[in-house]
C-alpha positions as CSV (number, residue, x, y, z in Angstrom):
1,X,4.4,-13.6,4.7
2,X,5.2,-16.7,2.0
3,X,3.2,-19.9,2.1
4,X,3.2,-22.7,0.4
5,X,0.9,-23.9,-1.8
6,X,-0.3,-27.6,-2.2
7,X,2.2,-28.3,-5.4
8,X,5.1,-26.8,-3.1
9,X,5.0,-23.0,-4.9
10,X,5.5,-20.1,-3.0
11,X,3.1,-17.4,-2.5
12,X,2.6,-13.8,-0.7
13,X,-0.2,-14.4,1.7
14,X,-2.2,-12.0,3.6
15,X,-3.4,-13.7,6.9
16,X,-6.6,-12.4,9.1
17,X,-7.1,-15.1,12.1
18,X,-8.7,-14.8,15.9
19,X,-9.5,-17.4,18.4
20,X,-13.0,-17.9,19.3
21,X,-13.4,-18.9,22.9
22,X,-16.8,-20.0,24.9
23,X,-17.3,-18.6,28.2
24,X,-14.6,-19.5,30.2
25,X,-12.3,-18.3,28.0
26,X,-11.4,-21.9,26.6
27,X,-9.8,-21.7,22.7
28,X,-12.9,-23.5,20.6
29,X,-11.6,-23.1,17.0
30,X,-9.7,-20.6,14.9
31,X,-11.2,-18.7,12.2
32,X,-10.0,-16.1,9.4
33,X,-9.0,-15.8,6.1
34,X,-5.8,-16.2,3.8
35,X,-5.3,-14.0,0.8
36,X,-2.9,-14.5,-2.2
37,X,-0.8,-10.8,-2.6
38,X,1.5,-12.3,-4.7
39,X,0.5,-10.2,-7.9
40,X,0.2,-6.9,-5.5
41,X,4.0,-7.4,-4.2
42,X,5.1,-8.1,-7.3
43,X,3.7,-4.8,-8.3
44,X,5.2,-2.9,-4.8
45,X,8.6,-4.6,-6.2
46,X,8.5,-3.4,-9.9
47,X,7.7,0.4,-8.7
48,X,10.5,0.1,-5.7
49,X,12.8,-0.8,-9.0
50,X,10.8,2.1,-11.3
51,X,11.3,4.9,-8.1
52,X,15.6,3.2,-7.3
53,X,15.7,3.8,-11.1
54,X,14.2,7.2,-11.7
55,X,16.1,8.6,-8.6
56,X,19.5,7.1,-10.1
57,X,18.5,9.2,-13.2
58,X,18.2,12.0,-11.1
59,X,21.3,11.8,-9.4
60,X,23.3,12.0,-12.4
61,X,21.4,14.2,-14.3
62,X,24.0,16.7,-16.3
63,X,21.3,19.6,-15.2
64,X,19.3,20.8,-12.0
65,X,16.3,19.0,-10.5
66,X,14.4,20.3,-8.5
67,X,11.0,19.5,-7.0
68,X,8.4,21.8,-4.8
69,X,5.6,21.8,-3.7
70,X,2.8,24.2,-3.9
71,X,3.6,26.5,-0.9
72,X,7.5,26.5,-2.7
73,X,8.7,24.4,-0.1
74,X,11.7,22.2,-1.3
75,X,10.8,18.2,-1.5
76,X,13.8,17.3,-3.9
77,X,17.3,18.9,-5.4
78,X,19.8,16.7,-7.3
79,X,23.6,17.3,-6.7
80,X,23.6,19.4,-10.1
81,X,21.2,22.1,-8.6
82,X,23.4,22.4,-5.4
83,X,26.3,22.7,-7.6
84,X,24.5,25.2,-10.1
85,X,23.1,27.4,-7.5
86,X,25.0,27.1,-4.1
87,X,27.7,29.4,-3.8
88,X,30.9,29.4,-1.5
């Protein structure tokens, strides 16, 4: 989630928090940690953009793609390798 910082800039924050009760189950305090992500969603954002990029490339590539795995099991095949190889 964003917070706010103390000059009013925004950050990514990861929050950890629980209640700490006494015996009867009364709320004493709060206590937990806030962590600044910012730089590790900026990074989830650039290789979202790398991956939307890449796969556009993909997509209009003038030649088959295809991508397997090791047991030959198909994981990816652009239009151009459908058009190549499937037959009517």
């Amino acid at each position: 989630m964003q917070r706010y910082r103390k000059d009013g800039s925004r950050f990514w924050a990861s929050t950890n928090a629980h209640v700490v009760r006494d015996d009867d189950g009364k709320t004493l305090y709060y206590e937990g940690t806030v962590g600044d992500i910012t730089a590790r969603k900026d990074m989830e954002q650039q290789l979202y953009r790398e991956r939307e990029t890449f796969k556009d490339i993909l997509e209009k590539a003038p030649y088959g793609v295809v991508l397997m795995n090791g047991n030959g099991t198909y994981l990816y095949v652009n239009p151009e390798y459908t058009n190549i190889t499937v037959t009517a």
